[in-house]
N, CA, C and O atoms as a GROMACS GRO file, in nm:
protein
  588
    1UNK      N    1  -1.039  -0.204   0.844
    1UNK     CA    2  -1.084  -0.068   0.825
    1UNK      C    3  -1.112  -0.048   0.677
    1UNK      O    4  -1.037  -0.070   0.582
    2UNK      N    5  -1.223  -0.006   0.681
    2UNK     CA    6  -1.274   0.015   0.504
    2UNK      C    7  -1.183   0.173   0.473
    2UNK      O    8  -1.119   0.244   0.550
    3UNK      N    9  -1.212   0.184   0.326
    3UNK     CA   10  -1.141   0.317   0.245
    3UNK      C   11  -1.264   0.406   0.320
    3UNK      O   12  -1.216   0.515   0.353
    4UNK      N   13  -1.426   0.395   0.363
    4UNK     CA   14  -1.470   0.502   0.377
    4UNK      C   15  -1.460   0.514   0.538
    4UNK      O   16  -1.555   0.575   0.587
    5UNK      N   17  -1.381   0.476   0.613
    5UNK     CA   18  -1.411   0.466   0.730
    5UNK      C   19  -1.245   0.528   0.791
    5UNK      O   20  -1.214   0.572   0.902
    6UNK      N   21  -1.181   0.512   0.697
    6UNK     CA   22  -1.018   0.570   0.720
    6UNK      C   23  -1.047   0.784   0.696
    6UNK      O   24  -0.996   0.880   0.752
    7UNK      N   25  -1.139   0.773   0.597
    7UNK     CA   26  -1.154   1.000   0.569
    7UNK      C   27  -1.197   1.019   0.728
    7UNK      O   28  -1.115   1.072   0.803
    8UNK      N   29  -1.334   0.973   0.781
    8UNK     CA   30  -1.348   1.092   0.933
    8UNK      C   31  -1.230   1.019   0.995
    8UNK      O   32  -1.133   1.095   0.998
    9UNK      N   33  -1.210   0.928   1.034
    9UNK     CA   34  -1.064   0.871   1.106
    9UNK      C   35  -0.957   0.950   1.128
    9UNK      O   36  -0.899   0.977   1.233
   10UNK      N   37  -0.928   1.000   0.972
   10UNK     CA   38  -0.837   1.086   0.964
   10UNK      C   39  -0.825   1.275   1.024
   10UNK      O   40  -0.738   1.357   1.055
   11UNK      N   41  -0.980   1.266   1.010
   11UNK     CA   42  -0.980   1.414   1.023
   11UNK      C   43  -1.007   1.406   1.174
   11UNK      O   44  -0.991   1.514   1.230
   12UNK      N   45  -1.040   1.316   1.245
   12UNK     CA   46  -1.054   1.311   1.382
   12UNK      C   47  -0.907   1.337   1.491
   12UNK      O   48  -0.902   1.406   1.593
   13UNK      N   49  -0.807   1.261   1.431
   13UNK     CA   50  -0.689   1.269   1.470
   13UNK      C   51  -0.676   1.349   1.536
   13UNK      O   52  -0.657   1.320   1.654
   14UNK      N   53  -0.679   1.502   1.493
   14UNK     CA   54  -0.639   1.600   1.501
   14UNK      C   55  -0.493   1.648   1.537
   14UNK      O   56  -0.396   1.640   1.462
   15UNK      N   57  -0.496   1.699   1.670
   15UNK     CA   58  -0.357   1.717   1.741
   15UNK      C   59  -0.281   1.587   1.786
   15UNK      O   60  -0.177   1.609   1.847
   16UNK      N   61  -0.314   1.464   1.768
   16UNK     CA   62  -0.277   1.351   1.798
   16UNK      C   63  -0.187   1.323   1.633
   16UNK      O   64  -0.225   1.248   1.543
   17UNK      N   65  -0.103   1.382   1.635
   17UNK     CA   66  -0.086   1.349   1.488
   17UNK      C   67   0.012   1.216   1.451
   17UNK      O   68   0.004   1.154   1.344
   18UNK      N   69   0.093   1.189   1.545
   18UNK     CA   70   0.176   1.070   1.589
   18UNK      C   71   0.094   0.932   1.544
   18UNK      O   72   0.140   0.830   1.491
   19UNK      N   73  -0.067   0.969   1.590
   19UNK     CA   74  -0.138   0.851   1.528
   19UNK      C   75  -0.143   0.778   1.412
   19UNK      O   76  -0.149   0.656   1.402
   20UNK      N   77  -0.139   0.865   1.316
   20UNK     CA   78  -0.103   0.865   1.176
   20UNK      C   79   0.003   0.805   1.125
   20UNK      O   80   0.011   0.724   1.033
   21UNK      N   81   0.110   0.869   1.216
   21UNK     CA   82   0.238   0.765   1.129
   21UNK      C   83   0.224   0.605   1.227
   21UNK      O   84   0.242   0.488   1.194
   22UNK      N   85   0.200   0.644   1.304
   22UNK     CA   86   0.197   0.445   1.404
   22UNK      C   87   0.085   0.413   1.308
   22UNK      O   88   0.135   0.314   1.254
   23UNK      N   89  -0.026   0.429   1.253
   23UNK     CA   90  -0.116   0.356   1.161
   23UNK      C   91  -0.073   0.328   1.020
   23UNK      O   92  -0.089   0.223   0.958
   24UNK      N   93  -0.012   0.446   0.976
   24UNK     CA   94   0.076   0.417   0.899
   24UNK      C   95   0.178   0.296   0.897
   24UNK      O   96   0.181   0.216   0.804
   25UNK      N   97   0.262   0.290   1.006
   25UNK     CA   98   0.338   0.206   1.014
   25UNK      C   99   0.281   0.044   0.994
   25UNK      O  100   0.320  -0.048   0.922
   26UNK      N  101   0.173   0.058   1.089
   26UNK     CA  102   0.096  -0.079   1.122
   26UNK      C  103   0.033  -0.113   1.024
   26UNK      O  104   0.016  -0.235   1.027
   27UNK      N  105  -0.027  -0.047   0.903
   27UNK     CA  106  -0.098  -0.095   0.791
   27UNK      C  107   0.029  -0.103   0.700
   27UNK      O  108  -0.018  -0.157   0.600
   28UNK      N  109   0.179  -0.078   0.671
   28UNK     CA  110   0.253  -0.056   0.585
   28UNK      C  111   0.350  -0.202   0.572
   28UNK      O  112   0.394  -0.268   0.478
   29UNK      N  113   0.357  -0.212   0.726
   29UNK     CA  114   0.432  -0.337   0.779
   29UNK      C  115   0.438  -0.434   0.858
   29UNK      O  116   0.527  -0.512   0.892
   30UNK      N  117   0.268  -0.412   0.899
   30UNK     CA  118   0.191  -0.516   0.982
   30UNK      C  119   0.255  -0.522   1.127
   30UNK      O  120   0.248  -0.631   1.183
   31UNK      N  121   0.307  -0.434   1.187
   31UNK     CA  122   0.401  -0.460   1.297
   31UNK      C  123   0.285  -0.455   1.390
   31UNK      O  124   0.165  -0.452   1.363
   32UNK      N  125   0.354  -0.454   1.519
   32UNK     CA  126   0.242  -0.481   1.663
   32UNK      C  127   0.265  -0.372   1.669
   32UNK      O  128   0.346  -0.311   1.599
   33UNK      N  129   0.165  -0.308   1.795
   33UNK     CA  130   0.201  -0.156   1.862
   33UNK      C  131   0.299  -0.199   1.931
   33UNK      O  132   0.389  -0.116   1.939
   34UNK      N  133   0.320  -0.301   1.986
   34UNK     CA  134   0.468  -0.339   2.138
   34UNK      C  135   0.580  -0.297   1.989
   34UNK      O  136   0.651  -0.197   1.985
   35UNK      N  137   0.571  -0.384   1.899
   35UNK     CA  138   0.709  -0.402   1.823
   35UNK      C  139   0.751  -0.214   1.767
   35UNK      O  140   0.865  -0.170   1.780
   36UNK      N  141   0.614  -0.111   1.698
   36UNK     CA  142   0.669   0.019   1.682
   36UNK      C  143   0.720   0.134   1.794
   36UNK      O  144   0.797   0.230   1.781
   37UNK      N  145   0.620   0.068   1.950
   37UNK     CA  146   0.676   0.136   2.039
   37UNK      C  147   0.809   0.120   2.082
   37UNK      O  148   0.866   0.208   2.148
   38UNK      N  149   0.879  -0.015   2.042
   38UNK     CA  150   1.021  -0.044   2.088
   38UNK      C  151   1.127  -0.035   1.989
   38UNK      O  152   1.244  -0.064   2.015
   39UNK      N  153   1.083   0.006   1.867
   39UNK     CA  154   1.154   0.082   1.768
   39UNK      C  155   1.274   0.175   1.796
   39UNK      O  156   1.268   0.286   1.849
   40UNK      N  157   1.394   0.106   1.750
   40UNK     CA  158   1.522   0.269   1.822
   40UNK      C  159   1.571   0.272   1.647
   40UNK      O  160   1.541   0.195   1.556
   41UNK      N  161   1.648   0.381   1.647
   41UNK     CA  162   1.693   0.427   1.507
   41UNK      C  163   1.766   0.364   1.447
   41UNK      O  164   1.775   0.374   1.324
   42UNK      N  165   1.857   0.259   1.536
   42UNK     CA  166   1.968   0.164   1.513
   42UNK      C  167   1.827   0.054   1.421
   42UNK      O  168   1.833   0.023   1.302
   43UNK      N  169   1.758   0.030   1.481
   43UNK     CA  170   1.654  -0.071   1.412
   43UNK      C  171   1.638  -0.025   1.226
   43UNK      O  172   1.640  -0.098   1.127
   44UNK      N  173   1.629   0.060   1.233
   44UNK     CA  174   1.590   0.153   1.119
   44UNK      C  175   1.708   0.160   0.960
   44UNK      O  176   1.802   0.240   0.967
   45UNK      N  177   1.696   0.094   0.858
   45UNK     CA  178   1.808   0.140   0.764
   45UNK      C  179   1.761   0.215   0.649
   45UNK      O  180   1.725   0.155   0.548
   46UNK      N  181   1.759   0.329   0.655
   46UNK     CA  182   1.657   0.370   0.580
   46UNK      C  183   1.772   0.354   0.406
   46UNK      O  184   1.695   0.351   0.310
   47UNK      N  185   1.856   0.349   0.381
   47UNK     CA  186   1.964   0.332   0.294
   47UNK      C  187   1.895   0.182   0.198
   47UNK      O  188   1.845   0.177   0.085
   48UNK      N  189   1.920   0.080   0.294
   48UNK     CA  190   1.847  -0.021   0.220
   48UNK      C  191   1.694  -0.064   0.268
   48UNK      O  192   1.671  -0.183   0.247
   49UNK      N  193   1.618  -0.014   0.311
   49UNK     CA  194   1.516   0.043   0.312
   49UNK      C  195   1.422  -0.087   0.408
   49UNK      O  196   1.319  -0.151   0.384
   50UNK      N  197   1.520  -0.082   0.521
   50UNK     CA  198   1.451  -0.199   0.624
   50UNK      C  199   1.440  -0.215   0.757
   50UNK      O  200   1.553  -0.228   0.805
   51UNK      N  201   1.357  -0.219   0.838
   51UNK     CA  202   1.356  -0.271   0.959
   51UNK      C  203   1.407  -0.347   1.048
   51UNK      O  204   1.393  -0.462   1.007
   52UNK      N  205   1.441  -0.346   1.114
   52UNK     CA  206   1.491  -0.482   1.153
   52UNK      C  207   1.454  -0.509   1.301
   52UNK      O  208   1.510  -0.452   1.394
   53UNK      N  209   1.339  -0.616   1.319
   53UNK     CA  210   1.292  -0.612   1.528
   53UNK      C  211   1.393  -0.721   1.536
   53UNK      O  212   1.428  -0.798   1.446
   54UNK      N  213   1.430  -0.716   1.643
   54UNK     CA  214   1.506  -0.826   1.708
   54UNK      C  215   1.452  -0.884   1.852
   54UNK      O  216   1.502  -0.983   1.904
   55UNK      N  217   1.354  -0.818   1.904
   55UNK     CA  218   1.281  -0.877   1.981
   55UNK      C  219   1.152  -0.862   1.951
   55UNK      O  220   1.101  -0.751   1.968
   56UNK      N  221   1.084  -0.957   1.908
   56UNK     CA  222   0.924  -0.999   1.859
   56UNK      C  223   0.870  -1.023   1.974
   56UNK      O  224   0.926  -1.014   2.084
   57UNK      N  225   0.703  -1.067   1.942
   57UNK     CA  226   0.605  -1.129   2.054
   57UNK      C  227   0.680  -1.276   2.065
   57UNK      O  228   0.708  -1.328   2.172
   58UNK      N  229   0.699  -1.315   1.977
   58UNK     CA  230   0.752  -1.433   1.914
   58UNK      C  231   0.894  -1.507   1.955
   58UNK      O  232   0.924  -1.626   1.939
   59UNK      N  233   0.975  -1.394   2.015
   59UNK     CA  234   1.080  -1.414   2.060
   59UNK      C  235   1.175  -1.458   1.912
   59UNK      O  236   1.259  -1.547   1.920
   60UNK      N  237   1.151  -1.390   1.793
   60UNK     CA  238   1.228  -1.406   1.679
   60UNK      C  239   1.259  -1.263   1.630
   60UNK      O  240   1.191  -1.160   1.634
   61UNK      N  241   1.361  -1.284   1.591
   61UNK     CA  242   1.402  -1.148   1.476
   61UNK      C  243   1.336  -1.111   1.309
   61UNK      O  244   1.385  -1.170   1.212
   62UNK      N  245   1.273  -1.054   1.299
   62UNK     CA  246   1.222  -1.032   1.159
   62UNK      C  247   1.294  -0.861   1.070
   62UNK      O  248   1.319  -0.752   1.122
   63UNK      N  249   1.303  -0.891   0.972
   63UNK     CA  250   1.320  -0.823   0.871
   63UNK      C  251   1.203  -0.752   0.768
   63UNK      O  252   1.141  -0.808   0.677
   64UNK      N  253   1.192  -0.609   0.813
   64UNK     CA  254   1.061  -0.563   0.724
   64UNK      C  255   1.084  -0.482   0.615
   64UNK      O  256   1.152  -0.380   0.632
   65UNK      N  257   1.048  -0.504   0.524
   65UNK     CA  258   1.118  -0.401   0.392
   65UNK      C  259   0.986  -0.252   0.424
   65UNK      O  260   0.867  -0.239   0.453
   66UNK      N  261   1.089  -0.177   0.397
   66UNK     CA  262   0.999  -0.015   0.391
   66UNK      C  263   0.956  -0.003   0.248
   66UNK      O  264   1.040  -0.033   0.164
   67UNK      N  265   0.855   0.032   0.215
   67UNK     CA  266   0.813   0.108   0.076
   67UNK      C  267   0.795   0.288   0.098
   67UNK      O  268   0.803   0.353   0.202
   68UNK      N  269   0.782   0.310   0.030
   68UNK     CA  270   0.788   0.456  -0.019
   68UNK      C  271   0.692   0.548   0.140
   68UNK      O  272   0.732   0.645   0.206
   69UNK      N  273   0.576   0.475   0.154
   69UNK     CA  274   0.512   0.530   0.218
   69UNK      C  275   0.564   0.533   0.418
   69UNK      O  276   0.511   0.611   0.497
   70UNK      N  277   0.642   0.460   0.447
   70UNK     CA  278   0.692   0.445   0.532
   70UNK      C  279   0.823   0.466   0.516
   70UNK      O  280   0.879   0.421   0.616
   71UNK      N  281   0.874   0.497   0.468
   71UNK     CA  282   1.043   0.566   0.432
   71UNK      C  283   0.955   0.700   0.418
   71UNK      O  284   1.043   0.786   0.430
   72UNK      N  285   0.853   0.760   0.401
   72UNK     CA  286   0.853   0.920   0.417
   72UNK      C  287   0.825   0.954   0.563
   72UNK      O  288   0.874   1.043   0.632
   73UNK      N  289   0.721   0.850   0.600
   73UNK     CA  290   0.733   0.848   0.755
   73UNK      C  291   0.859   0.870   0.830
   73UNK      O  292   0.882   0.970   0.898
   74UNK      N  293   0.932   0.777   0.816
   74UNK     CA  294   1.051   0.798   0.930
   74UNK      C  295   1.123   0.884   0.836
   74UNK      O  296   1.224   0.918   0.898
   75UNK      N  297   1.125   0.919   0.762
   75UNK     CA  298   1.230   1.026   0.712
   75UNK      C  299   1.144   1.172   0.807
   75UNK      O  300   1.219   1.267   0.823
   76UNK      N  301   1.057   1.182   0.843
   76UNK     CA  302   0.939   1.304   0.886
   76UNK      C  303   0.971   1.273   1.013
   76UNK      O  304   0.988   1.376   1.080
   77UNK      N  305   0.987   1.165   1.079
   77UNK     CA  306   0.980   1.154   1.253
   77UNK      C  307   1.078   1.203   1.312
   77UNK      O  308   1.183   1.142   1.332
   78UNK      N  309   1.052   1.342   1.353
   78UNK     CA  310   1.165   1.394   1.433
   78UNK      C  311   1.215   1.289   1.541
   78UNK      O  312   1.142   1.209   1.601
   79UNK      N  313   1.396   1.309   1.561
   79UNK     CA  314   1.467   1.265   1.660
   79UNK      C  315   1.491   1.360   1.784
   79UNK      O  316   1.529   1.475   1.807
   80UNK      N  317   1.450   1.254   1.848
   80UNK     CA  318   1.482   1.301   2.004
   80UNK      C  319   1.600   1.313   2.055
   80UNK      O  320   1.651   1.208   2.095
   81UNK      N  321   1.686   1.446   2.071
   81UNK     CA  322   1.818   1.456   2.155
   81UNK      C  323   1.888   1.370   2.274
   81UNK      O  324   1.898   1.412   2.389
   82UNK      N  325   1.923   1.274   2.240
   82UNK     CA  326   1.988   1.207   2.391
   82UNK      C  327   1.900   1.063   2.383
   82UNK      O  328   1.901   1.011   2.494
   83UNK      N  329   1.816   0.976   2.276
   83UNK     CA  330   1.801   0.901   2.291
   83UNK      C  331   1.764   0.835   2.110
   83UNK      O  332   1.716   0.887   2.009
   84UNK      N  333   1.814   0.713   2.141
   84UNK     CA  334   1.769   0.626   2.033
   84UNK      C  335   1.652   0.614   1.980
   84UNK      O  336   1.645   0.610   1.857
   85UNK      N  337   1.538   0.605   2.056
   85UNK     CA  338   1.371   0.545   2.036
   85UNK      C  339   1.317   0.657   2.006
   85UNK      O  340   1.320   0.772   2.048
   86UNK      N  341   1.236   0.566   1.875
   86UNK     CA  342   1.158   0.646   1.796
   86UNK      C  343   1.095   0.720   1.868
   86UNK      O  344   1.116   0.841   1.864
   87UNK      N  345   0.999   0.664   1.952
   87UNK     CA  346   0.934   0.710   2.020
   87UNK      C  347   0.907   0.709   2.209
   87UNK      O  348   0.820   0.654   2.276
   88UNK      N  349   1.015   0.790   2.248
   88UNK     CA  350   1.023   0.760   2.372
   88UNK      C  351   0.968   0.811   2.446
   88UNK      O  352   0.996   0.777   2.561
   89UNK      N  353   0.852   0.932   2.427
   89UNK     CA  354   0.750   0.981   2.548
   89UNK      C  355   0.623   0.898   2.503
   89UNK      O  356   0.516   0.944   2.544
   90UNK      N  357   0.617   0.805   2.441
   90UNK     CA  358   0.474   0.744   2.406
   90UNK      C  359   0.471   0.610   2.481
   90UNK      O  360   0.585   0.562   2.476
   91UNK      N  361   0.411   0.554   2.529
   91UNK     CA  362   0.347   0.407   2.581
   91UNK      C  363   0.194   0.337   2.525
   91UNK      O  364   0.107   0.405   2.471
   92UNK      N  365   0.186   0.220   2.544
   92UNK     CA  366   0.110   0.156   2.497
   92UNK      C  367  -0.034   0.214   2.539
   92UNK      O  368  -0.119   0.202   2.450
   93UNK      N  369  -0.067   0.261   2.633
   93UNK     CA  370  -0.210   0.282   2.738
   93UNK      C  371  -0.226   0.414   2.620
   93UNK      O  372  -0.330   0.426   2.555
   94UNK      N  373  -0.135   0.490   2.607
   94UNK     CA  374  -0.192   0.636   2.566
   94UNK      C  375  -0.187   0.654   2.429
   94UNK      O  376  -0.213   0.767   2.388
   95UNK      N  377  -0.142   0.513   2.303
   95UNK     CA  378  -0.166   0.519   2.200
   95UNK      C  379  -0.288   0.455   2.148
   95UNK      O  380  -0.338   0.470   2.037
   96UNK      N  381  -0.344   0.352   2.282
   96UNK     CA  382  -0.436   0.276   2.276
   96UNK      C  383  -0.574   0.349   2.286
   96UNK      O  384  -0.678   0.346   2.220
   97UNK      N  385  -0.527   0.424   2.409
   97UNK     CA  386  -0.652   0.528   2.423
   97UNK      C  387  -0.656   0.631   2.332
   97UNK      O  388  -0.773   0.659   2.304
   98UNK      N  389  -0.588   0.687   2.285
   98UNK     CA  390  -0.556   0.820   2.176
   98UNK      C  391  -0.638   0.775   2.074
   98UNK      O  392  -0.750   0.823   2.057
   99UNK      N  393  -0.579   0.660   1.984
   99UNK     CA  394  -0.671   0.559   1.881
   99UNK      C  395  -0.861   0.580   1.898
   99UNK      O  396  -0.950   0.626   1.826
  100UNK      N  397  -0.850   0.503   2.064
  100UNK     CA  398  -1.012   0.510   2.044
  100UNK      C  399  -1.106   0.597   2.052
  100UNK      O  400  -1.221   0.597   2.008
  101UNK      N  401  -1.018   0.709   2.141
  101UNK     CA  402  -1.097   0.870   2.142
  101UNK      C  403  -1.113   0.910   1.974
  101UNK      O  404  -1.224   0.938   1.928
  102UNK      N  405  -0.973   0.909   1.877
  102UNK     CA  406  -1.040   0.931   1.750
  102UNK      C  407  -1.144   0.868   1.691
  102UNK      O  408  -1.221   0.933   1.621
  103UNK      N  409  -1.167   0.676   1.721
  103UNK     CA  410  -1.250   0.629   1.693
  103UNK      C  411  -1.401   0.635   1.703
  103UNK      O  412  -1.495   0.596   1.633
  104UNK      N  413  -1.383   0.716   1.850
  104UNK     CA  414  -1.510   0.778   1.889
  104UNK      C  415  -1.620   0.891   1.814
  104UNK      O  416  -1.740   0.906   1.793
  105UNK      N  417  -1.451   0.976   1.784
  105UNK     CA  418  -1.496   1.118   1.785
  105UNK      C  419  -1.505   1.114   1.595
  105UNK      O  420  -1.544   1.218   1.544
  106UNK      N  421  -1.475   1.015   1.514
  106UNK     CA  422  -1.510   0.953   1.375
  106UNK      C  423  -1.617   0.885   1.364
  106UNK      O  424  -1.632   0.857   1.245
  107UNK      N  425  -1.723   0.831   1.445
  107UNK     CA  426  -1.809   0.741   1.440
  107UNK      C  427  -1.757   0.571   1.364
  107UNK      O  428  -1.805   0.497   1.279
  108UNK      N  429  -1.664   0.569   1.434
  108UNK     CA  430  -1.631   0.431   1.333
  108UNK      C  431  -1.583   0.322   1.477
  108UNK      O  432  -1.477   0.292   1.532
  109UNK      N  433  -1.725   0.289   1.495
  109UNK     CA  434  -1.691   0.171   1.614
  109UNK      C  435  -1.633   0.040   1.618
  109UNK      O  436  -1.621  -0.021   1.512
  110UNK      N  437  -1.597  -0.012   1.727
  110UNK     CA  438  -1.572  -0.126   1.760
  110UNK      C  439  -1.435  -0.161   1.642
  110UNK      O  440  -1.412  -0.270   1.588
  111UNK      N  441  -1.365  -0.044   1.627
  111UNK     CA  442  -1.241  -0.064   1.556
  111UNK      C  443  -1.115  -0.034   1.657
  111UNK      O  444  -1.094   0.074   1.713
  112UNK      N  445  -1.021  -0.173   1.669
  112UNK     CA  446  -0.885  -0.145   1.789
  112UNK      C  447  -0.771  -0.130   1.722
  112UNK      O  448  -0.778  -0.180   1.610
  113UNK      N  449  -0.654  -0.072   1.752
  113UNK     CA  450  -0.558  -0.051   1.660
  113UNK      C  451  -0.500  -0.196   1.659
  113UNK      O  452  -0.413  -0.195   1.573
  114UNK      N  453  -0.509  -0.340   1.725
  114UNK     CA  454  -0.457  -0.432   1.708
  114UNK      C  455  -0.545  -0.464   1.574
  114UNK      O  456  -0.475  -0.514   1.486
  115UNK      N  457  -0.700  -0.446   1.533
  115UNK     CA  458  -0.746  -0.480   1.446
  115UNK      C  459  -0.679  -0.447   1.291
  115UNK      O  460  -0.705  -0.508   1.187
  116UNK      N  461  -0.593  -0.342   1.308
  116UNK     CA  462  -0.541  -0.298   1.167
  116UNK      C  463  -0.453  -0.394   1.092
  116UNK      O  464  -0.433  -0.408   0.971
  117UNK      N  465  -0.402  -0.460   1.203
  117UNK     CA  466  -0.303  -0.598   1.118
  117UNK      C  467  -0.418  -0.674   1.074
  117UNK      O  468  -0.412  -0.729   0.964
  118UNK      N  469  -0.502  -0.682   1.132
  118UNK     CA  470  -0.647  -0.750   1.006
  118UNK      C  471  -0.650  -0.691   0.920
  118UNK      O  472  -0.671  -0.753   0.816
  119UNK      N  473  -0.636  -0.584   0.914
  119UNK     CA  474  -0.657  -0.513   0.790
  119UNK      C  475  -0.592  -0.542   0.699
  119UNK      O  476  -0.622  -0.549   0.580
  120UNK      N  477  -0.480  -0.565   0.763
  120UNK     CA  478  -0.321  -0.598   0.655
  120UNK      C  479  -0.370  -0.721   0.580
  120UNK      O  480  -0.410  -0.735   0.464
  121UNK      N  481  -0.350  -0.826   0.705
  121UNK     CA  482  -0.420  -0.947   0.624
  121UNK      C  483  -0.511  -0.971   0.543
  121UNK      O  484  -0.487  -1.066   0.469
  122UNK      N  485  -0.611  -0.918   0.529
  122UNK     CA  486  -0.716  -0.902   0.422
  122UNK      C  487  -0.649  -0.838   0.287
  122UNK      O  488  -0.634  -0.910   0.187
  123UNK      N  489  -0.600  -0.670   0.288
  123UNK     CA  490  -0.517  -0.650   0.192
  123UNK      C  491  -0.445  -0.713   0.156
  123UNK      O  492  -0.433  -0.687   0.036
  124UNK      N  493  -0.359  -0.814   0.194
  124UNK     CA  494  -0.245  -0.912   0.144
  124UNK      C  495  -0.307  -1.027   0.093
  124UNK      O  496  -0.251  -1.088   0.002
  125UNK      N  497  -0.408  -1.063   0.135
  125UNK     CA  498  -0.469  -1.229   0.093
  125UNK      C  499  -0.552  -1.152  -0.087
  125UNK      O  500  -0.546  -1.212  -0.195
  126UNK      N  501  -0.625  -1.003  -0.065
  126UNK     CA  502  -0.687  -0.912  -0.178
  126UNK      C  503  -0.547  -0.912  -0.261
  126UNK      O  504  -0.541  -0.870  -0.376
  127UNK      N  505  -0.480  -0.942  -0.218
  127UNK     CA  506  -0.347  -0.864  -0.308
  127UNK      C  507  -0.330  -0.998  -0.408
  127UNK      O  508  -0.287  -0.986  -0.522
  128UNK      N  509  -0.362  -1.106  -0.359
  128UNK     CA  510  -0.304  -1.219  -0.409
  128UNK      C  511  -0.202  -1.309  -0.356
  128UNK      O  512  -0.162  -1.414  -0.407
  129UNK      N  513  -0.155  -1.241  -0.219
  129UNK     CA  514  -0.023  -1.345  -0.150
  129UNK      C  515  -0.094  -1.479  -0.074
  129UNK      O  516  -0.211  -1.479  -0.035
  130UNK      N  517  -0.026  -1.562  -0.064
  130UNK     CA  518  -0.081  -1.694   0.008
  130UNK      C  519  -0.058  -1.678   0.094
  130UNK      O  520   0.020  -1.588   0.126
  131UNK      N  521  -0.138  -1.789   0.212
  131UNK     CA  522  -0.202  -1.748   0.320
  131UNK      C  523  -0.040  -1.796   0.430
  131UNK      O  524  -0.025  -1.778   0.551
  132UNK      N  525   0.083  -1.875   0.307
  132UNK     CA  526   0.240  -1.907   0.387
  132UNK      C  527   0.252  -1.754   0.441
  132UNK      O  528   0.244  -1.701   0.552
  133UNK      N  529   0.280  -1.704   0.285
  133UNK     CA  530   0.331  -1.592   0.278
  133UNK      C  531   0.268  -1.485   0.380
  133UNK      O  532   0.337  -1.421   0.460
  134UNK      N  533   0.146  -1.473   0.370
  134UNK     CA  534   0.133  -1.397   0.501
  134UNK      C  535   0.133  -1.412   0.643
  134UNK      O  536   0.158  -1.316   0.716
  135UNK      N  537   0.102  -1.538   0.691
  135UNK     CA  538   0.148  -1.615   0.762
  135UNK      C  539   0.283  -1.574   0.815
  135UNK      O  540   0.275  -1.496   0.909
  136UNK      N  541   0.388  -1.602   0.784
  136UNK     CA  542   0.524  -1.536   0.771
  136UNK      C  543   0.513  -1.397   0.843
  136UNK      O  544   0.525  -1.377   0.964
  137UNK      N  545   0.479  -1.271   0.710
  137UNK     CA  546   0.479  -1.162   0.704
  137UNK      C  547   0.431  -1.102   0.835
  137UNK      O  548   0.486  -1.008   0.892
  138UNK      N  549   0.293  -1.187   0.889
  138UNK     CA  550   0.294  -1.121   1.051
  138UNK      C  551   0.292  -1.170   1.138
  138UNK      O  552   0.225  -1.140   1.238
  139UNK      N  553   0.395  -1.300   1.118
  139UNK     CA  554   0.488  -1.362   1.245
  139UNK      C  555   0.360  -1.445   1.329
  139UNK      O  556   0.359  -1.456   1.452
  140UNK      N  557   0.247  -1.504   1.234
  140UNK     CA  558   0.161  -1.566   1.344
  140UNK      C  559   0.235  -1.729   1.321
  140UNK      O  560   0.285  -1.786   1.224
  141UNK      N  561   0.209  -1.767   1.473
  141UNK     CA  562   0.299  -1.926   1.490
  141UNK      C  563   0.210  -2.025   1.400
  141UNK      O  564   0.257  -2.131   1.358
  142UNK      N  565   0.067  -1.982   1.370
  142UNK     CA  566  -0.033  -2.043   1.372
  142UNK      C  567  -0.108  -2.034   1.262
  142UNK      O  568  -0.173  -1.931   1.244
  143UNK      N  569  -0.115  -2.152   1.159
  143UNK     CA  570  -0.184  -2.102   1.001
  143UNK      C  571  -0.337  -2.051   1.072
  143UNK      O  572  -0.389  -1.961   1.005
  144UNK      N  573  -0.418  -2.093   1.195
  144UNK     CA  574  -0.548  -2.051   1.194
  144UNK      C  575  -0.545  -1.952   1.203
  144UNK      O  576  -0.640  -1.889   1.156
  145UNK      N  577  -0.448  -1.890   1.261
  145UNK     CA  578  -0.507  -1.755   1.310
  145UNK      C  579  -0.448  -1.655   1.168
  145UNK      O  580  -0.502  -1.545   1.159
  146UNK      N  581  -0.372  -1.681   1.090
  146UNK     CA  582  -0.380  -1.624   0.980
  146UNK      C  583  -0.517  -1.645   0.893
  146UNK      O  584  -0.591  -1.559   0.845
  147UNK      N  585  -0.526  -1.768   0.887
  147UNK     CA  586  -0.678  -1.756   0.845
  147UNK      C  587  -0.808  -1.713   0.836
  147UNK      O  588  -0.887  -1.769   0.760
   0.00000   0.00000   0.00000
């Protein structure tokens, strides 16, 4: 996702505003949509400022450091009475579809919210990290497909 293609994106959202912080999340810490939808608060340390999945695609546990911009996020995500998960009236079908109706209604095609961890990767390889290091960072088994 380019810088000019994230402004109508944004203003498209609208009442979907949940979108924002899951994109947030996904450009901040490269996570999957499966790994933020299965997010519970216990996962969450916001003290030392980390993540923690314990069940991956991968079937591994990873450790994600929060920066500023995602520690305001979950500091903002209201908790739900009587349950752990971040997000427990949301599922995969209706963040998937939510995404592309904004995508629609922004003119910014043929963009999927799995594509945003591309995004990551590009920012991280722009940043200067090696292709280990990112590799790593979003848990692919596989140097090609980081590539």
């Amino acid at each position: 996702m380019t810088p000019e293609e994230s402004a109508p994106l944004l203003a498209a959202w609208g009442t979907l505003s949940y979108l924002r912080s899951i994109v947030d999340l996904i450009m901040h810490t490269g996570m999957r949509r499966s790994e933020i939808l299965a997010l519970r608060w216990g996962d969450v340390d916001l003290r030392w400022r980390t993540i923690t999945l314990t069940c991956t695609k991968n079937n591994g546990r990873r450790v994600i450091p929060i920066n500023d911009t995602v520690a305001a996020v979950l500091n903002a995500w209201p908790r739900v009475v009587g349950t752990d998960a971040l997000l427990p009236a949301l599922n995969g079908p209706m963040v998937t579809r939510g995404f592309a109706r904004a995508c629609r209604k922004a003119d910014v095609p043929n963009l999927r919210l799995h594509g945003l961890r591309h995004t990551v990767r590009v920012l991280l390889g722009d940043g200067g990290f090696n292709l280990r290091a990112i590799q790593q960072f979003l848990e692919h088994k596989d140097p090609h497909i980081t590539a």
